[in-house]
C-alpha positions in Angstrom: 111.7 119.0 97.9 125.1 122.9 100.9 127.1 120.0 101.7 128.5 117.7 99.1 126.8 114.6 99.0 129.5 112.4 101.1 127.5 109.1 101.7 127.1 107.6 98.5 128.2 107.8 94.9 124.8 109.2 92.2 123.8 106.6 90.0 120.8 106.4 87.5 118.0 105.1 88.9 115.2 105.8 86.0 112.7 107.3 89.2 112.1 110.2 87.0 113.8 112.8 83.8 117.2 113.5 85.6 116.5 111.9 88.9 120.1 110.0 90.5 119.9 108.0 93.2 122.2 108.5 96.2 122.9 105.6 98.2 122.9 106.3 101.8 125.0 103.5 104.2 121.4 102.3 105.4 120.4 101.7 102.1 123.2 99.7 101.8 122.9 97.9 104.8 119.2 97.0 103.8 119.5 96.7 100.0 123.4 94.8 99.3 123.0 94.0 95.2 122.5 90.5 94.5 125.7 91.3 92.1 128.0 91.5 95.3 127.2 88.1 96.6 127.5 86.7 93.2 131.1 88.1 93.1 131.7 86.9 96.0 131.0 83.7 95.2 133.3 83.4 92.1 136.3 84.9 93.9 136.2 82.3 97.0 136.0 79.6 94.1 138.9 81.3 92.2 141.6 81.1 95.3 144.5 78.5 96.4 147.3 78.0 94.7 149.0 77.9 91.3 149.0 74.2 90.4 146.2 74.4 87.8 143.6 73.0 90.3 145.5 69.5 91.4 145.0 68.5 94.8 148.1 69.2 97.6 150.0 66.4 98.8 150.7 67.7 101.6 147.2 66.0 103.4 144.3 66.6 105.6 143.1 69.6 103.0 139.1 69.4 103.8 136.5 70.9 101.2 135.8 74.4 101.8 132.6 76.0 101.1 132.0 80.0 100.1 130.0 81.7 102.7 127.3 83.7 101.3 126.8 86.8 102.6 122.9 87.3 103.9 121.3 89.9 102.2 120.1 92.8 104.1 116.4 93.4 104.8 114.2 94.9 102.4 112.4 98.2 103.1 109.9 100.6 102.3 111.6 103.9 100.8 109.1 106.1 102.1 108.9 104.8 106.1 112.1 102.7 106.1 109.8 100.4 107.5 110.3 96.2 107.2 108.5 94.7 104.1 106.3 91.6 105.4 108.3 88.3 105.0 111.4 90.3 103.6 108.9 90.7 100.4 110.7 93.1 97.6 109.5 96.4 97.9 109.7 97.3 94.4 106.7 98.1 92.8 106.0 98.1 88.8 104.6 102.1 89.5 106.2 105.2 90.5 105.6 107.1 93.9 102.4 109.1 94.0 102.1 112.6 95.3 97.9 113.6 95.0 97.5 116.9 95.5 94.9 117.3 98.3 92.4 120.5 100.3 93.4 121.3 103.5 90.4 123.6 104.7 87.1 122.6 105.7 86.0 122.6 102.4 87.8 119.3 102.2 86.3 117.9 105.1 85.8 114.8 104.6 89.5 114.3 103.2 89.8 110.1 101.5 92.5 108.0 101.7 94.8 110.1 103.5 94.9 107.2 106.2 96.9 104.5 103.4 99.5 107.1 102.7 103.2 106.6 103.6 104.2 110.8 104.3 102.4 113.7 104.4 103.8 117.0 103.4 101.6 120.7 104.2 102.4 123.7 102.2 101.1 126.9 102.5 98.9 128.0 99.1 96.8 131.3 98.5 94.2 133.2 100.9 96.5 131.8 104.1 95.2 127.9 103.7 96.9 125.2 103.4 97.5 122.1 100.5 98.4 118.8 101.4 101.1 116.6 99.0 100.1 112.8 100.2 102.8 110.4 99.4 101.6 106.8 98.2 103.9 103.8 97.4 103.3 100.6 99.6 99.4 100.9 99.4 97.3 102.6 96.8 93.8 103.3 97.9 90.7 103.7 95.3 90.0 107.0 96.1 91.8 109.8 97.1 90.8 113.3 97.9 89.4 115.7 97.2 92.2 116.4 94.6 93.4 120.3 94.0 95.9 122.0 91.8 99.6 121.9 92.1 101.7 125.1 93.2 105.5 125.5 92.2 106.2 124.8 95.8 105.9 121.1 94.5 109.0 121.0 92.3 111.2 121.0 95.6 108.5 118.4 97.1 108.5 115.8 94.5 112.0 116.0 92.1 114.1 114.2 94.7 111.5 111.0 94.3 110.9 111.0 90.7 107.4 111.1 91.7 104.2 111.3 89.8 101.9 114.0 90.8 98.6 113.6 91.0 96.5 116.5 90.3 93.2 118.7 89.3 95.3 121.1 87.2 97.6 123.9 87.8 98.2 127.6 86.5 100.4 128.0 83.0 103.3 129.6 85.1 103.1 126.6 87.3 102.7 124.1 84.2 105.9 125.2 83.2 108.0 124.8 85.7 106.7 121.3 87.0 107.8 120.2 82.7 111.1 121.9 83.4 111.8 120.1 86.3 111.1 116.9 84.3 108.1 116.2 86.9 105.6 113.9 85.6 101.7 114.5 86.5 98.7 113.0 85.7 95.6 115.6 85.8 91.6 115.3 84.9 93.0 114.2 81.3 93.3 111.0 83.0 90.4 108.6 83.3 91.4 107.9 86.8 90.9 111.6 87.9 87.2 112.7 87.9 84.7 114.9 89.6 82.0 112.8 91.6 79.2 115.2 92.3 77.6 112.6 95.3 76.7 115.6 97.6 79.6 114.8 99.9 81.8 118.2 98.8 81.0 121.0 96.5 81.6 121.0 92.3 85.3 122.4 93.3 86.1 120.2 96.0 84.3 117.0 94.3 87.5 115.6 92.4 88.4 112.1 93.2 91.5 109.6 92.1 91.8 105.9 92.1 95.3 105.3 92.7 95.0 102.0 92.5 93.6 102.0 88.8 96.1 104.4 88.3 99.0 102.5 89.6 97.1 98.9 87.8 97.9 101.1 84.4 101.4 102.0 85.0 103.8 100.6 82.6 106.8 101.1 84.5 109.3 98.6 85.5 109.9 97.5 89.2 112.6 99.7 90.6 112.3 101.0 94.1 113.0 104.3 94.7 115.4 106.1 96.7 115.1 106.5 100.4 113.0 110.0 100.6 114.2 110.9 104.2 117.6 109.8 105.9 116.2 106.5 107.8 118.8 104.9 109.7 119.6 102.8 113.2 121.5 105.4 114.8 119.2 106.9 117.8 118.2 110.1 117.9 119.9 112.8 120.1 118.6 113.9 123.2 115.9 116.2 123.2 113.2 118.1 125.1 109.8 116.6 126.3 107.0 118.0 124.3 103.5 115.9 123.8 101.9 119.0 122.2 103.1 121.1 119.0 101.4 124.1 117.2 103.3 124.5 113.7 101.8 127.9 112.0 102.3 128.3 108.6 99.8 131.7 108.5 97.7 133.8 110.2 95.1 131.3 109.5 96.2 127.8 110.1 98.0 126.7 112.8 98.1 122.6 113.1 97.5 121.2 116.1 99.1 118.4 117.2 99.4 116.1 120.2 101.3 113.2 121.1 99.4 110.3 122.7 102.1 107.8 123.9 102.7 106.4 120.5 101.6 108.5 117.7 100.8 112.2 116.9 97.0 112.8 116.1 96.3 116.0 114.1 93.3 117.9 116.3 92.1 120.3 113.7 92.4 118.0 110.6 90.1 117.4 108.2 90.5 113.5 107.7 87.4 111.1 107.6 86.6 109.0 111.1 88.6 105.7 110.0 90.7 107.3 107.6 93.6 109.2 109.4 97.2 109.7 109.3 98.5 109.4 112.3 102.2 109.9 111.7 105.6 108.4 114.0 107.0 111.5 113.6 106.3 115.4 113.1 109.2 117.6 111.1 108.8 121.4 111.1 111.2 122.8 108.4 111.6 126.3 108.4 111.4 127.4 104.5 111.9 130.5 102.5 109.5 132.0 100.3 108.7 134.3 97.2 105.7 134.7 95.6 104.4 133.8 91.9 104.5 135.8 89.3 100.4 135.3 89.4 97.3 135.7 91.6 94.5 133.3 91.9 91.2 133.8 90.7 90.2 136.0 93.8 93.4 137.9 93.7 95.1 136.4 96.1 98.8 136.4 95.7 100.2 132.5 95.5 103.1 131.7 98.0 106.0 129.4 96.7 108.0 127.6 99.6 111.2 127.1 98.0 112.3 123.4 99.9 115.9 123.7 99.1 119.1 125.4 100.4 119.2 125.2 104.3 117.2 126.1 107.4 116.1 125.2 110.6 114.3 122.8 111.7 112.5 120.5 114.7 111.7 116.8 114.7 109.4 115.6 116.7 109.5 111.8 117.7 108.4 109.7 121.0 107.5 112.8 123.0 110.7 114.8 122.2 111.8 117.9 120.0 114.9 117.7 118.5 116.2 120.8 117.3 118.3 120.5 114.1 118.8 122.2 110.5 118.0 120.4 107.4 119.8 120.6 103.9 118.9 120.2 100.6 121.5 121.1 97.9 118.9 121.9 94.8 115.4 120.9 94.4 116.3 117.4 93.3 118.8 117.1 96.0 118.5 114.2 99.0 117.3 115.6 102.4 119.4 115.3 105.4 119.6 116.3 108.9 122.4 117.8 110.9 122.9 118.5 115.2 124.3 121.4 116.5 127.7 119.5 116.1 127.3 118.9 112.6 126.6 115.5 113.1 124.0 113.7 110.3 120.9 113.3 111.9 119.1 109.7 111.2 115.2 109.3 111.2 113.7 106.1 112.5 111.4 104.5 110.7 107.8 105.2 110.5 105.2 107.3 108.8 106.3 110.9 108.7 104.3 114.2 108.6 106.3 117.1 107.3 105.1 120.6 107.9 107.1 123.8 105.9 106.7 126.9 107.9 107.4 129.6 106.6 110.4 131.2 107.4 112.3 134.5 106.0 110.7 135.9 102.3 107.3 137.1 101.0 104.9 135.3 102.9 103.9 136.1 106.6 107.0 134.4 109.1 105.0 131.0 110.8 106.7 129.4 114.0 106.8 126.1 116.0 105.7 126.3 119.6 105.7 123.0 121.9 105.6 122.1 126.1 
């Protein structure tokens, strides 16, 4: 949304058509299978010696007891935050991805502020789309909802996620079924226009996730850790409490640290309802264009989040220059320092901007002090 994957073996994890999960050594750390401590159990009761289970005479032999190894502490798999009370963090839905405005014809965005990541992605005419991650919390409305690009087949594959969306263009119809990505669209009960004189007709389209995520008849599995959270610190970086990621000629977002979290100045969130993320990634992305303009005859962009690039994470006041790598489009994320060291996130809400980099659409940048 390349190196061999060297921290965990793939195994099915029925997240989405052809998803695998790889387990990264945090995940193990937080999530040991119950099946290991059973295991463990039965060999400490299967020891001693060969004398079909008759006592020793040689004396003083006290009862032993198997020790039971604790099991690690459950997380979210979109923060790598704590669940309260160690509470299972497996829901009976899939992740959601809704598919939301980014210009002020948005303005105000909904339920943006119960979302667990944030992803922007350059679309037509120089504006931006937002792909709001929901797992933990589901809000009852969501919006306003747009159309999905091709740029979210490299967003959304490595979750299994369901997107959440208005609609999308044949070409880009296509490629989301090819990818095996599930959506849910204005076929859906759950997705409708609400003309209350908040937005226009176009911008007016609304979700209730949590009706949505009420109907799901999936089974509890949690999914796989969507970025590389781990204890390991972070390295060293430089101090920077404002960033300006530009991903065209016409938006540039703002942001600015305030001692804790980063606020977004020129968003479009409602008072209340805002994201305000632990950390800020700008990955530099390469893009093509595809092979259809919109309505206005704009030609569509298509940030291809795969392959490798560079890339700056932005956490407690610091940038952190790094690259990021992505084998495929379904591949896991991960992080790397200029030694080649794996870079770990720390937990938290994340906000992930894809800047353009080399390809068809204008070159954006990251600036900070």
């Amino acid at each position: 949304m390349s190196h061999p994957d060297t921290r965990g073996a793939a195994a099915p994890c029925g997240t989405g058509v052809g998803q695998t999960c790889r387990v990264r050594p945090s995940i193990i750390r937080r999530a040991l299978p119950a099946s290991l401590v059973v295991l463990s159990l039965a060999l400490a009761g299967c020891g001693g010696g060969d004398d079909g289970g008759k006592k020793s005479s040689g004396g003083g032999d006290a009862p032993t007891t198997a020790r039971e190894t604790p099991a690690p502490p459950a997380t979210w798999p979109l923060t790598g935050e704590l669940t309260q009370g160690g509470a299972d963090p497996a829901r009976k839905h899939p992740a959601y991805i809704v598919k939301i405005d980014n210009s002020v014809d948005s303005d105000p965005q909904i339920g943006i502020g119960k979302a667990d990541l944030v992803v922007e992605e350059l679309v037509e005419g120089g504006i931006t789309r937002l792909a709001v991650f929901f797992y933990e919390k589901l809000p009852e409305k969501a919006g306003p909802v747009r159309s999905m690009r091709l740029t979210d087949v490299g967003i959304a594959k490595p979750l299994g996620a369901t997107i959440v969306t208005s609609g999308a263009a044949p070409v880009t119809l296509n490629g989301i079924r090819k990818a095996g990505i599930k959506f849910l669209d204005m076929n859906n009960p759950n997705v409708v226009r609400i003309n209350d004189g908040t937005h226009d007709s176009l911008h007016s389209v609304m979700a209730d996730l949590k009706k949505i995520g009420a109907s799901a008849r999936g089974t509890a599995t949690r999914p796989d850790d969507y970025l590389p959270f781990g204890d390991s610190p972070l390295p060293a970086g430089a101090p920077a409490t404002t960033i300006d990621a530009k991903l065209s000629a016409g938006r540039t977002s703002h942001w600015k640290y305030d001692g804790s979290k980063y606020v977004l100045q020129n968003g479009y969130m409602a008072d209340g309802d805002v994201f305000k993320p632990d950390t800020v990634i700008a990955a530099t992305v390469r893009t093509s264009l595809a092979p259809y303009k919109d309505p206005a005859g704009n030609p569509v962009p298509v940030s291809h989040f795969e392959g490798k690039g560079k890339a700056v994470i932005f956490h407690g006041g610091q940038a952190i220059d790094v690259t990021w790598e992505k084998a495929d489009e379904g591949a896991e994320l991960t992080f790397k320092d200029a030694a080649g060291n794996e870079v770990e996130l720390p937990a938290g809400r994340t906000w992930l901007e894809l800047v353009p980099g080399k390809g068809a659409a204008s070159t954006g940048s990251v600036t900070y002090n």
